[in-house]
C-alpha positions as CSV (number, residue, x, y, z in Angstrom):
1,X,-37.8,-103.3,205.9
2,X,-36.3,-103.7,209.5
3,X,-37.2,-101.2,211.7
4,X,-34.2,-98.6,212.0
5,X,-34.1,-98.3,215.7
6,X,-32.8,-101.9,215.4
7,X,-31.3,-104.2,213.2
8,X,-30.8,-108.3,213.4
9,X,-26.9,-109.5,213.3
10,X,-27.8,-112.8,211.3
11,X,-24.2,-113.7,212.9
12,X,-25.5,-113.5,216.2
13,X,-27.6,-115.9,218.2
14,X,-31.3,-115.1,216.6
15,X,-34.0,-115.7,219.5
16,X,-33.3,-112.6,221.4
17,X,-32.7,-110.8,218.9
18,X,-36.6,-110.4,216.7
19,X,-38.7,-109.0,219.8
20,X,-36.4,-105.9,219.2
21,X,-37.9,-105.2,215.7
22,X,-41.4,-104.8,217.1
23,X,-44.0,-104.0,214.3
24,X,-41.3,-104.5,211.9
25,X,-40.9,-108.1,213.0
26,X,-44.3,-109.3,210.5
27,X,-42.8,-108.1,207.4
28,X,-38.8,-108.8,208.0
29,X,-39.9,-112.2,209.0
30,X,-41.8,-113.3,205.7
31,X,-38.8,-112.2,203.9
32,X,-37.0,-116.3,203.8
33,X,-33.9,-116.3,203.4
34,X,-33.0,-119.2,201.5
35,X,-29.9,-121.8,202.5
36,X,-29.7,-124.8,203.9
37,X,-27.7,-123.5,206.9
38,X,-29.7,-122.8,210.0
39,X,-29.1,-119.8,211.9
40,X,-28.2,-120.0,215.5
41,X,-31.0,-119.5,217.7
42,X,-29.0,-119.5,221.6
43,X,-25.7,-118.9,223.0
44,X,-26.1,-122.0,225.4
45,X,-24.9,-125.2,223.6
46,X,-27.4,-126.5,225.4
47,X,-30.4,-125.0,224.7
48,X,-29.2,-125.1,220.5
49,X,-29.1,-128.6,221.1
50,X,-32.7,-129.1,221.8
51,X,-33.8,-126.8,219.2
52,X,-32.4,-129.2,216.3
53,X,-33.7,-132.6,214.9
54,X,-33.0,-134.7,212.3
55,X,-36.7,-135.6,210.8
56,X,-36.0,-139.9,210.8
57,X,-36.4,-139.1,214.9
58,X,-40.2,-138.3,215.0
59,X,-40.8,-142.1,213.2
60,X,-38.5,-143.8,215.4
61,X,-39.7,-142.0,218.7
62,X,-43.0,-141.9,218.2
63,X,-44.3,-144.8,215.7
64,X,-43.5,-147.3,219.0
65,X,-45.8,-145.1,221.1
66,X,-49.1,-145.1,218.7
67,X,-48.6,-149.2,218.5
68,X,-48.4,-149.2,222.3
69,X,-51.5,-147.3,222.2
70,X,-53.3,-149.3,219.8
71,X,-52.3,-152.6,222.1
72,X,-53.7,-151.0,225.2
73,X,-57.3,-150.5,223.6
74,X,-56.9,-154.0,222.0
75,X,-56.1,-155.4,225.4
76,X,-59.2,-153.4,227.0
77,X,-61.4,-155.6,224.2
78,X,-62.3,-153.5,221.5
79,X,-62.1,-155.5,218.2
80,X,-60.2,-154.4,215.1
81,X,-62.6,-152.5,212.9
82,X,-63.2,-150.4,216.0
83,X,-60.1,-149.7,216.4
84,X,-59.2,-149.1,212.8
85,X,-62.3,-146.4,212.8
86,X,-61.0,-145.0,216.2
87,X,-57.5,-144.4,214.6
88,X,-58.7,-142.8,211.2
89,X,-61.0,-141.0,213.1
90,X,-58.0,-139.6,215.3
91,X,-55.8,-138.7,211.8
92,X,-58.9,-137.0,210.8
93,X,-59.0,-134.7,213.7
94,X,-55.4,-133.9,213.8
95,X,-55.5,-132.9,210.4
96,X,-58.5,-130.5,211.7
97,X,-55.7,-129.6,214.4
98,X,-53.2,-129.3,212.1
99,X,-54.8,-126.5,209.6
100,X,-56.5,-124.5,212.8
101,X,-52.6,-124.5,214.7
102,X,-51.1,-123.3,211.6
103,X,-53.6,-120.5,210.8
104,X,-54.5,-119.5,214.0
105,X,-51.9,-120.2,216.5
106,X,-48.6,-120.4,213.9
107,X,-49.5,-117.4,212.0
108,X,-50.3,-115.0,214.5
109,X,-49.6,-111.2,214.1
110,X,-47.1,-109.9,217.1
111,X,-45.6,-106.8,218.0
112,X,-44.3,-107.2,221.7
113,X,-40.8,-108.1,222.1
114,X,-41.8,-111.3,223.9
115,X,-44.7,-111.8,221.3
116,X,-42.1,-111.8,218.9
117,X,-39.9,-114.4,219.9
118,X,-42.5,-116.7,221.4
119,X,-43.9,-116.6,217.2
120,X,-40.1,-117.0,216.0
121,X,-39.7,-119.8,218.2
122,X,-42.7,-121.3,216.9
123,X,-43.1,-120.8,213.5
124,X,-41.1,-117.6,212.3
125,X,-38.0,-119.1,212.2
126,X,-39.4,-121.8,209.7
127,X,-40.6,-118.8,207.9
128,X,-37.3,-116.6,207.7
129,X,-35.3,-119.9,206.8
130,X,-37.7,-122.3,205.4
131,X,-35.1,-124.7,204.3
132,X,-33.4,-125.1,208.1
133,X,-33.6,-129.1,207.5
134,X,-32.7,-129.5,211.5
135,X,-35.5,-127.5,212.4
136,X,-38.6,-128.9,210.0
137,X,-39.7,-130.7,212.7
138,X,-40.7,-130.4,216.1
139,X,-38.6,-131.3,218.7
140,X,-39.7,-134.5,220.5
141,X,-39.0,-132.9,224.2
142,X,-41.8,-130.3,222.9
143,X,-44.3,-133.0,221.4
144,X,-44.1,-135.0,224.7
145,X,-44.9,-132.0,227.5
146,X,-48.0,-131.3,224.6
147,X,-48.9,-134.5,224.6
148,X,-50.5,-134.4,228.1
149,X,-52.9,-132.1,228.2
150,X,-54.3,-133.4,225.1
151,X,-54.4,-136.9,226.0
152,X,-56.1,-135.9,228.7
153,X,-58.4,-133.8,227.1
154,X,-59.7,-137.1,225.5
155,X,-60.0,-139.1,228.9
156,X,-62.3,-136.6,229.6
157,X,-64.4,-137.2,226.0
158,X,-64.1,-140.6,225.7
159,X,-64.1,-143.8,227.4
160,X,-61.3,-145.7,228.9
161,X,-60.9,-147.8,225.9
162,X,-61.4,-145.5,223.3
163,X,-58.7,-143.1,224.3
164,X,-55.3,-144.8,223.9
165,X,-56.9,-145.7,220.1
166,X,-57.7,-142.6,219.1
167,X,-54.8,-140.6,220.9
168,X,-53.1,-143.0,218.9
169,X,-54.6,-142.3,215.7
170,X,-54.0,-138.6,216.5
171,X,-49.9,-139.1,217.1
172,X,-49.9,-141.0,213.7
173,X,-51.8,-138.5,212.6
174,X,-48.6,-136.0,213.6
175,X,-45.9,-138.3,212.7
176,X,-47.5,-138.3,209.0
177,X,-47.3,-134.7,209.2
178,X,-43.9,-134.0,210.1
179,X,-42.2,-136.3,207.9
180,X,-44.7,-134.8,205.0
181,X,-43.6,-131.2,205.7
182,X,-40.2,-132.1,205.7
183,X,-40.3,-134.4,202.4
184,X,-42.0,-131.2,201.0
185,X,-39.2,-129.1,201.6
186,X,-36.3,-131.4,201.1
187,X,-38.0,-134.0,198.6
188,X,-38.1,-134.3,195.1
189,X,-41.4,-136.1,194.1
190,X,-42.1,-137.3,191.0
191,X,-45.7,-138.4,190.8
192,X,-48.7,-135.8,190.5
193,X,-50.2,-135.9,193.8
194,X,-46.7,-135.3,195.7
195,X,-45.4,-132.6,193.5
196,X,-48.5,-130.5,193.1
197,X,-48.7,-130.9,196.9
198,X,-44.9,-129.3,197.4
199,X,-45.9,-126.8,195.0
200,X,-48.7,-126.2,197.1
201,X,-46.3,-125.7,200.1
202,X,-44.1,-123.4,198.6
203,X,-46.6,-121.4,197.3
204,X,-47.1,-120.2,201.1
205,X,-43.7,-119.9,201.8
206,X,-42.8,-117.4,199.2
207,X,-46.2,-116.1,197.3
208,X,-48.9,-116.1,199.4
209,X,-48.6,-116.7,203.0
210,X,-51.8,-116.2,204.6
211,X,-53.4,-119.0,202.6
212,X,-52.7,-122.2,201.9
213,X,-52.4,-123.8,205.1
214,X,-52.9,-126.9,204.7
215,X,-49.7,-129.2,204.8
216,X,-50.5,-132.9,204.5
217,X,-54.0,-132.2,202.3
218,X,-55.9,-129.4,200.9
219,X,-59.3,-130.4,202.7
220,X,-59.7,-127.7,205.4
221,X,-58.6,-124.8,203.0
222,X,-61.4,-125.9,201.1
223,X,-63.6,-125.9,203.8
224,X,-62.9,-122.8,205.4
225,X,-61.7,-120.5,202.0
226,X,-58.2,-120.3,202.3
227,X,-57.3,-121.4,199.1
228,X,-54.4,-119.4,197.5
229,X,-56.1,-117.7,194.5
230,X,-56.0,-119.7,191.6
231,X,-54.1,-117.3,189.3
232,X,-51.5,-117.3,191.9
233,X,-51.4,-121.2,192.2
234,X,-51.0,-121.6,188.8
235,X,-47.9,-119.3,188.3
236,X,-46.5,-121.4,191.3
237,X,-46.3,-124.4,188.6
């Protein structure tokens, strides 16, 4: 239930709206309201704008920078299989990133009115509309300010020619992600693997949704026991 002492005007512009619910904001926003429509989240044109992206723009942005990445480490002399290993090894560890960002970071619990919208901006608004098809993925103006700081986390880790390779390995790593998540929502699979993995995703969406965090495998829920129960999973099929 919303709190009484305030009430969101779905009609309205959305963002600063939620930090008026307060302790009321967990529970009204894990009730998804299903439609393909998005909800507005600003007044400004402008700011709207940047909020929405069609998911074919994280390939196309973003594919080009992982090959320029791979070329740098190839032009710095490190041979093919090494650079294969650095890249898997850079999927590997987003996917590490991945799980540990949606758990801990995405599914924080707020209260504040600023903790509020911060978490709607970030994940509650995929939450309270889960089928928001401009808004499945993240906005490449976003991906490139984090980009930084974690590419230069890794000049600090690794050597000179490791780091474009497995930075790269990391942003394909993303890419896959995104475009997963969004064929989850919007897809329609037909073999095993794909559909038991959507079911998966929609389990935490509208069953369970502080397990199952996993988006692109199952791995790290394994690992760290955050399966959905099994009952529950099945009923989900």
């Amino acid at each position: 239930m919303v709190a009484q002492e305030f009430t969101v005007d779905l009609n309205k512009a959305l963002v600063f709206q939620v930090g008026y619910l307060g302790e009321a904001y967990q529970e009204w926003v894990h009730q998804p309201i299903v439609s393909k429509e998005g909800p507005r989240f600003f007044e400004s044109d402008f700011w709207e704008f940047l909020t929405r992206t069609v998911w074919w723009a994280i390939p196309v942005i973003w594919l080009p920078v992982v090959c320029w990445c791979i070329s740098i480490s190839m032009r710095m002399g490190r041979s093919f299989p090494e650079i294969t290993l650095m890249v898997a090894f850079g999927i590997f560890v987003w996917t590490l990133l991945e799980y540990s960002l949606h758990r801990f970071l995405f599914h924080i619990k707020t209260k504040s009115y600023w903790g509020n919208t911060m978490h709607y901006l970030l994940h509650g608004c995929h939450h309270k509309h889960p089928m928001d098809g401009l808004r499945l993925v993240f906005p490449p103006a976003a991906t490139a300010v984090l980009c930084v700081p974690f590419w230069n986390l890794l000049k600090l880790m690794s050597t000179p020619s490791t780091t474009p390779a497995l930075f790269g390995g990391g942003l394909l790593g993303y890419v896959m992600y995104d475009v997963t998540h969004y064929y989850l929502h919007h897809g329609q699979p037909t073999s095993e693997v794909p559909r038991n993995l959507k079911k998966y995703h929609l389990n935490h969406h509208f069953r369970i949704q502080n397990k199952g965090f996993g988006i692109t495998s199952l791995l790290w829920d394994k690992v760290f026991g955050t399966l959905p129960p099994s009952k529950l999973a099945q009923k989900s099929r």
